[in-house]
N, C-alpha and C positions, 0 to 999 in steps of 0.2 A: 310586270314580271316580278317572280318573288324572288329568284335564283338572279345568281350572275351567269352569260353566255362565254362563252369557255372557246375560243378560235379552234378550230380544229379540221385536220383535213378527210378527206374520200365522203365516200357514201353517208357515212355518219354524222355530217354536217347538212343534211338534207332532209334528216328526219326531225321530228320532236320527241323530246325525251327528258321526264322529271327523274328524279332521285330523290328516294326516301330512304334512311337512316334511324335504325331500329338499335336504340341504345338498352345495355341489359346489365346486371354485376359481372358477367365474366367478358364483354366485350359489345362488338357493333357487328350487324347486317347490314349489307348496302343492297339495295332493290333498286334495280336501271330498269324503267317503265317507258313504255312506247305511251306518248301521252294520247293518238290515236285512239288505239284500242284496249288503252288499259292493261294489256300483256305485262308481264313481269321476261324480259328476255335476258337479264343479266341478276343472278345474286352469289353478293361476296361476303364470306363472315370472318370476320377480324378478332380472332380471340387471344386475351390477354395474357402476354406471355408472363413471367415467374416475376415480378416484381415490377413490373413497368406499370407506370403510371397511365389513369385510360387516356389522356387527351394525346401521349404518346403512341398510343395505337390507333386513336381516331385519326392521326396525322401518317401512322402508316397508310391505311386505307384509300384516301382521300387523295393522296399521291399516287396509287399503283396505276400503271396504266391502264388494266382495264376497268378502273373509275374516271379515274380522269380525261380518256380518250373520248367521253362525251361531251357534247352541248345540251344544257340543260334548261329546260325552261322556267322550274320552279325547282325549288330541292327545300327538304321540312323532315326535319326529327322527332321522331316519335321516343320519347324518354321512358321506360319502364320500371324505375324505381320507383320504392314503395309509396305509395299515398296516403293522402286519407284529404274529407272534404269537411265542407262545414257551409248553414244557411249563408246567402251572399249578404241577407240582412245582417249578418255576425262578423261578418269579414272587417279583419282591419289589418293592414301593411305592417306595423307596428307588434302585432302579434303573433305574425306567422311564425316564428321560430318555436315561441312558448307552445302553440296548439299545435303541431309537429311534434314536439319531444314531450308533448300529454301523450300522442299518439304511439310513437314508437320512443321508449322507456330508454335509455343508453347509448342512443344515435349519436353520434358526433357531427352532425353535421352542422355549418355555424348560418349568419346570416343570411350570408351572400350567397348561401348552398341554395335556399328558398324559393322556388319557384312557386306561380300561381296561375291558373287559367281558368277563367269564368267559363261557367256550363249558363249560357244564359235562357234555354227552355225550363232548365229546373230548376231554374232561381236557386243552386250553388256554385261555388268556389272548390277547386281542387288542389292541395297544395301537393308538390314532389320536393326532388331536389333535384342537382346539377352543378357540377363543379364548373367553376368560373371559369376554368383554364379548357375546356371542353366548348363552351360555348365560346371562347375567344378564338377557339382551333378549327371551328364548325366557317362560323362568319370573316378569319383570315383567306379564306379559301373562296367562299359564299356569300358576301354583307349581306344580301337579300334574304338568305334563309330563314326558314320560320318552324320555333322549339316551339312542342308542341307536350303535354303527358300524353303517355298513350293509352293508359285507364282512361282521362278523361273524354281524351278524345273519341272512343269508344262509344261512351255515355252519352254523351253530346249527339252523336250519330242516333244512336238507340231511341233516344227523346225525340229526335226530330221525325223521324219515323212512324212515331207514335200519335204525331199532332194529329187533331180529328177523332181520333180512334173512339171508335164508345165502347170498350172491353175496361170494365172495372180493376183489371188487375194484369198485368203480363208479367210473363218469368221469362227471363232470357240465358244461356247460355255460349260464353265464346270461346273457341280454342285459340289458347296465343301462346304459339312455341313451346314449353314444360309447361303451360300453366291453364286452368280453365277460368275463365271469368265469370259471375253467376250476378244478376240483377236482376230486380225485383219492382217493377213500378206498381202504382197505384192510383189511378185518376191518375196519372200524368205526373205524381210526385216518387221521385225516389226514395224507396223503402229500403232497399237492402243492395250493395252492392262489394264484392268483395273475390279473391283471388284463392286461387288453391294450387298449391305446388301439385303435379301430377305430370307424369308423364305416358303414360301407358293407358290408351282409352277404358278399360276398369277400373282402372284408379279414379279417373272423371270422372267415370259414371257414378261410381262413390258417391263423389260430392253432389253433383248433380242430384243425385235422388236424397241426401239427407238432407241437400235445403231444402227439395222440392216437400219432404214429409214434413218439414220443418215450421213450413207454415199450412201445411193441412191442405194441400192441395191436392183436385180430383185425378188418379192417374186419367180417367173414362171422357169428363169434359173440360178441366182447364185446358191451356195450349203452351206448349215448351216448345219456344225458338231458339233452333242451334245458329249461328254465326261460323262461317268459317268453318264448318267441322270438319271431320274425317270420314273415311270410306270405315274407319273400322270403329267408328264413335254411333254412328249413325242407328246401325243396326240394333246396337246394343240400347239405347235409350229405347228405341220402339218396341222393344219385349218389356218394357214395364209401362209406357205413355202412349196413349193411342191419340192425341192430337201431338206431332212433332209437326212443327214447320222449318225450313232452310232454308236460309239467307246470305248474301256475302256483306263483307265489310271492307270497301277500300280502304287498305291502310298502308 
């Protein structure tokens, strides 16, 4: 088991049920999943009131009763703060902060902010961050919990997906909450992987189509895999791409 099992009475002790924790800059979603059928039948979002600290709102959450009136079988955070990666031949412990603040210019984040999760189908390293005080508030509750980045974990899904494949090139597309995520493989190597604030599927579509032009791809026979999308994302890509295919992403 990954979670700790949480005593609890009625009907609700009779089911199984994970819990996943979608951390963001303005706060946390909580997602109560029937671990059965994968159903999402509970979600809670915890957003960050005028000066509080987040691990002070992740300790609201995690307390109210309808999160914590479950038994859980596993429970894993998905973290959404900014990334970036690097070959896992380049990786060293030692370094993560320096290649971090190459990446994003004025960060304050310090050591111990440093998170890392190996992508081990694409032979890289994903680096985020995460306040200490956030992961001590996670695992006070949870010990078994498992942080996880949630770009990475994304990519890692994506890669494994693709093992076998004989298609020289795939473009992907994922909607996550305001943001589209757009990846690029090649032979099974990641080419290009990166975020775009958007919120309004035209805005996606946006970006969508200026990577897709970006690297000179066919509207008529490459193939754009949306992730997750939307009812009003959907349509819109297929007036410019005649292979779209659609997929879901447990997360």
């Amino acid at each position: 088991m990954v979670g700790t099992t949480m005593p609890v009475t009625g009907n609700k002790s009779l089911l199984n049920y994970s819990l996943s924790i979608r951390h963001r800059a303005d706060g946390f979603s909580f997602y109560v999943q029937s671990t059965g059928s994968g159903k999402v039948i509970l979600r809670e979002d915890i957003k960050l009131q005028e000066g509080e600290e987040a691990h002070l709102a992740l300790e609201r959450g995690l307390s109210s009763k309808r999160i914590s009136g479950y038994s859980y079988e596993r429970v894993n955070m998905l973290v959404a703060t900014p990334s970036t990666r690097l070959p896992l031949d380049e990786f060293r412990r030692d370094d993560m902060l320096a290649v971090y603040r190459t990446a994003y210019h004025g960060t304050t984040a310090k050591r111990e902010d440093i998170k890392f999760q190996v992508l081990p189908t694409l032979e890289v390293v994903e680096l985020f961050t995460l306040s200490p005080q956030i992961e001590t508030t996670l695992h006070q509750h949870y010990p078994g919990a498992v942080i996880q980045g949630l770009y990475g974990t994304v990519l890692q899904h994506i890669s494994e997906t693709q093992q076998g494949s004989t298609m020289p090139l795939s473009f992907h597309a994922i909607s996550l909450d305001n943001q589209i995520f757009i990846i690029q493989l090649k032979q099974g190597r990641l080419t290009y992987a990166n975020t775009f604030q958007a919120t309004l599927p035209e805005d996606q579509l946006y970006f969508l189509l200026y990577i897709w032009k970006l690297f000179n791809l066919d509207a008529h026979h490459d193939i754009c895999t949306l992730y997750n999308t939307t009812k009003e994302l959907l349509p819109l890509v297929r007036d410019f791409i005649v292979n779209v295919q659609t997929k879901t992403i447990p997360l």
